[in-house]
C-alpha positions, -999 to +999 in steps of 0.1 A: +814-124-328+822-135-292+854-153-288+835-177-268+809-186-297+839-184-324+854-215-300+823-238-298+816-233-333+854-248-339+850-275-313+818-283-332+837-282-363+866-303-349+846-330-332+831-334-366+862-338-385+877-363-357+843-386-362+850-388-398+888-398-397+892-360-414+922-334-408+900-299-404+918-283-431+902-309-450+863-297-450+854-275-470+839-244-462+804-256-469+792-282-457+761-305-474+729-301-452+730-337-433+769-325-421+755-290-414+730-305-392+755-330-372+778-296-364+751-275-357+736-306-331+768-305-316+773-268-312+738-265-298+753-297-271+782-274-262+766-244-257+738-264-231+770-276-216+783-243-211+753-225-197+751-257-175+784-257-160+779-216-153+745-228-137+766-249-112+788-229-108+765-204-095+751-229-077+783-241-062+783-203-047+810-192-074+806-157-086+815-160-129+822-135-141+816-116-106+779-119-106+757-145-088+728-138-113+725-168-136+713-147-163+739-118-157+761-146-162+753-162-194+750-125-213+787-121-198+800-149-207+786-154-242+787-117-249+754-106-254+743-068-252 
């Protein structure tokens, strides 16, 4: 998995653990359906915040990743094939 993926899934997972007072060590590996839901929410949040902060970027006339193509980007940075 993409490095970059692997980290917003822990943010996700962190952020959670911080709302409920909760060391991360603490959850356990699976979570009931409702908590699923609340990470997976807020992975799906930090991912729109990372394709939007590429967008400007772009539009800022930065080159991530050395490309100009938004698109190009994106599969770059979140390691698609």
């Amino acid at each position: 998995m993409n490095n970059q993926i692997q980290e917003l899934k822990t943010q996700a997972l962190e952020w959670f653990a911080r709302e409920r007072g909760l060391e991360l060590v603490h959850l356990s590996p699976t979570l009931d359906p409702l908590s699923q839901m609340q990470v997976d929410e807020k992975f799906a949040k930090l991912i729109v915040r990372e394709c939007a902060m590429l967008y400007q970027s772009i539009d800022n006339g930065n080159r991530p990743h050395g490309t100009d193509d938004y698109l190009t980007a994106l599969d770059l940075h979140f390691g698609a094939q």
